[in-house]
C-alpha positions in Angstrom: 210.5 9.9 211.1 210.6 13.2 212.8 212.7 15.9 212.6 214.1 16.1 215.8 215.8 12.3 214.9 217.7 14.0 212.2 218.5 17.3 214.0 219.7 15.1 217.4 221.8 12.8 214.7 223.5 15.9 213.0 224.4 17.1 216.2 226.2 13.8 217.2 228.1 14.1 214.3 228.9 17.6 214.1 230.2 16.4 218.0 232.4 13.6 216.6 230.0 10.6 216.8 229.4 7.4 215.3 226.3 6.5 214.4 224.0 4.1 212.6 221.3 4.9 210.1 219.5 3.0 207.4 220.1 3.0 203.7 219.1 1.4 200.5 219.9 -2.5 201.3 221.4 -2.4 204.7 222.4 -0.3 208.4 225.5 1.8 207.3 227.6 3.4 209.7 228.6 6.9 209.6 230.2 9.7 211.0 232.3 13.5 210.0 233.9 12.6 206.8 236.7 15.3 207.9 237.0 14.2 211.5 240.0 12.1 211.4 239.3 11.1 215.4 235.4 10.0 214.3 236.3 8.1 211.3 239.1 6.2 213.1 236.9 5.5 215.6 234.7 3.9 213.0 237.0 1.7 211.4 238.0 0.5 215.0 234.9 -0.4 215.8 234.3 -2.1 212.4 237.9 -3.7 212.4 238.4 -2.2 209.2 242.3 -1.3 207.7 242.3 2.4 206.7 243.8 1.5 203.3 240.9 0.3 202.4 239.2 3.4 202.3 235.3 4.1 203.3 232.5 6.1 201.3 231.0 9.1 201.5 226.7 9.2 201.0 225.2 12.6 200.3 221.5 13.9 199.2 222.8 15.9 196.1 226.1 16.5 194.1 226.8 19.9 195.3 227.1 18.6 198.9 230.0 16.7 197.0 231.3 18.3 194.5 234.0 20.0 196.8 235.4 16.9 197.2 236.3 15.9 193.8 239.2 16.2 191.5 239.7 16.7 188.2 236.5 15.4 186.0 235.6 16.2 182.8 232.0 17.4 181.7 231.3 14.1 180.1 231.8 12.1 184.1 230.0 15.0 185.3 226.8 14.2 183.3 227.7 10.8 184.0 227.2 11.3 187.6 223.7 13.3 187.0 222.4 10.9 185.1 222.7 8.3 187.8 222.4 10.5 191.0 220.4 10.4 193.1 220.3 6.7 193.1 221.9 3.7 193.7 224.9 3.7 192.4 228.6 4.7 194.1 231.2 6.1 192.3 235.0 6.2 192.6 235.8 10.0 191.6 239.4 11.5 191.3 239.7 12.9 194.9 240.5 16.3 195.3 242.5 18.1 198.1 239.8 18.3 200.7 239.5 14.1 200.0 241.5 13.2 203.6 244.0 10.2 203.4 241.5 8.3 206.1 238.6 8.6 203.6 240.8 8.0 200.1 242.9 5.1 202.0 245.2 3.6 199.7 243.7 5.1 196.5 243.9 7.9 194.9 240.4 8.3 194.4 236.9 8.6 197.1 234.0 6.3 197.0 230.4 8.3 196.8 226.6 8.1 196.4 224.0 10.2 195.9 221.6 8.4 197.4 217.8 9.0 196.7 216.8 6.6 200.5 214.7 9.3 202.1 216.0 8.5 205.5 219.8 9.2 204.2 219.1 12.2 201.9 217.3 13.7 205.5 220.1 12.9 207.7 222.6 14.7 205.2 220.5 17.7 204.7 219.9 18.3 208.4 223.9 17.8 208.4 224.9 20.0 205.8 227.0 17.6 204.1 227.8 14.2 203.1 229.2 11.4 205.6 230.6 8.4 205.8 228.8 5.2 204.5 230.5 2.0 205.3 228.3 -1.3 206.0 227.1 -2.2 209.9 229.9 -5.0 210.8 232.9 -6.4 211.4 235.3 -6.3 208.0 234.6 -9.6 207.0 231.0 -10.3 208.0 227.6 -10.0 206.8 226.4 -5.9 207.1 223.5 -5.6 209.2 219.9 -5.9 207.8 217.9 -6.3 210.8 218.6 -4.0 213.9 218.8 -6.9 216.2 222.2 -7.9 214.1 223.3 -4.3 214.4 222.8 -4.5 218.0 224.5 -8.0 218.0 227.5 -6.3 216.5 227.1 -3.1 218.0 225.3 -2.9 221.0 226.2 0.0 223.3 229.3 1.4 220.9 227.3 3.3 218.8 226.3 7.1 219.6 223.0 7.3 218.0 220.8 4.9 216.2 218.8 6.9 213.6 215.1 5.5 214.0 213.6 3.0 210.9 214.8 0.5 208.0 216.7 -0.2 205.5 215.2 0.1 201.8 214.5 -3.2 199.7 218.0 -3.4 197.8 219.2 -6.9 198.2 222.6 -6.6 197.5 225.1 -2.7 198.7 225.3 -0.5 195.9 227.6 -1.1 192.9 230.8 0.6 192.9 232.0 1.8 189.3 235.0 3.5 188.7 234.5 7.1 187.0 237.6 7.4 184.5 238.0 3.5 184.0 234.4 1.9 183.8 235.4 -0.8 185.5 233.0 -1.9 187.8 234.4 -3.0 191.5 231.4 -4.2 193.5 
């Protein structure tokens, strides 16, 4: 893809936009993790509760790492050693962690993905974004664009150009301090 896509997709976010971009198994939706407007927007258009929380994609830990709490050197390594890749994360969230991103919880959901499409996008942003699955709470996420556009059409800001990666299944979701895995 070429790089005005990415630099015209930054700029709708850095605006307060929604938009729509591929990732490992499916269309994601993002937007300006610290733009309450944008992110409530986003969970509108999903019909998604806030307490559920969302998660937040970046292309390396130090885009990141200003979001998290306390972790010891052993989660750190943890993280390294899995990032980037597909795997999320629920991390202590520190004080820059917003109540619409944390939700209910008192920790953040994050990946550091290694889908070439998403680690462009949050490079050309200059920081990670939200990551939540293309549909309504409740329903399949979007594999195809023509079920993104059947879910979406017209709402959306900006749909970043291309496809989603081979994963079958969204990411698992493992709980730093706990182990337990959620998803």
């Amino acid at each position: 893809m070429n790089r005005w896509a990415y630099q015209f997709a930054a700029s709708v976010l850095r605006a307060g936009g929604v938009i729509a971009y591929p990732t490992e198994a499916v269309w994601g939706l993002g937007c300006d993790p610290l733009n309450e407007v944008a992110v409530l927007r986003l969970l509108a258009l999903k019909r998604r509760p806030m307490h559920k929380g969302v998660i937040l994609i970046a292309s390396d830990i130090g885009q990141v790492e200003p979001f998290f709490g306390n972790i010891t050197r052993t989660q750190r390594r943890q993280l390294e050693q899995t990032w980037p890749g597909f795997q999320t994360w629920i991390i202590p969230a520190g004080k820059l962690v917003p109540d619409w991103i944390t939700g209910r919880h008192s920790g953040f959901a994050v990946r550091v993905s290694n889908h070439p499409q998403v680690r462009n996008l949050c490079d050309h942003f200059g920081g990670p974004i939200v990551s939540t699955s293309a549909n309504y709470a409740g329903r399949p996420a979007a594999k195809t664009r023509v079920r993104l556009a059947t879910y979406f059409n017209r709402q959306l800001d900006y749909v970043v150009p291309g496809n989603p990666g081979g994963q079958a299944n969204p990411s698992p979701i493992i709980d730093l301090c706990t182990g337990v895995q959620l998803r």
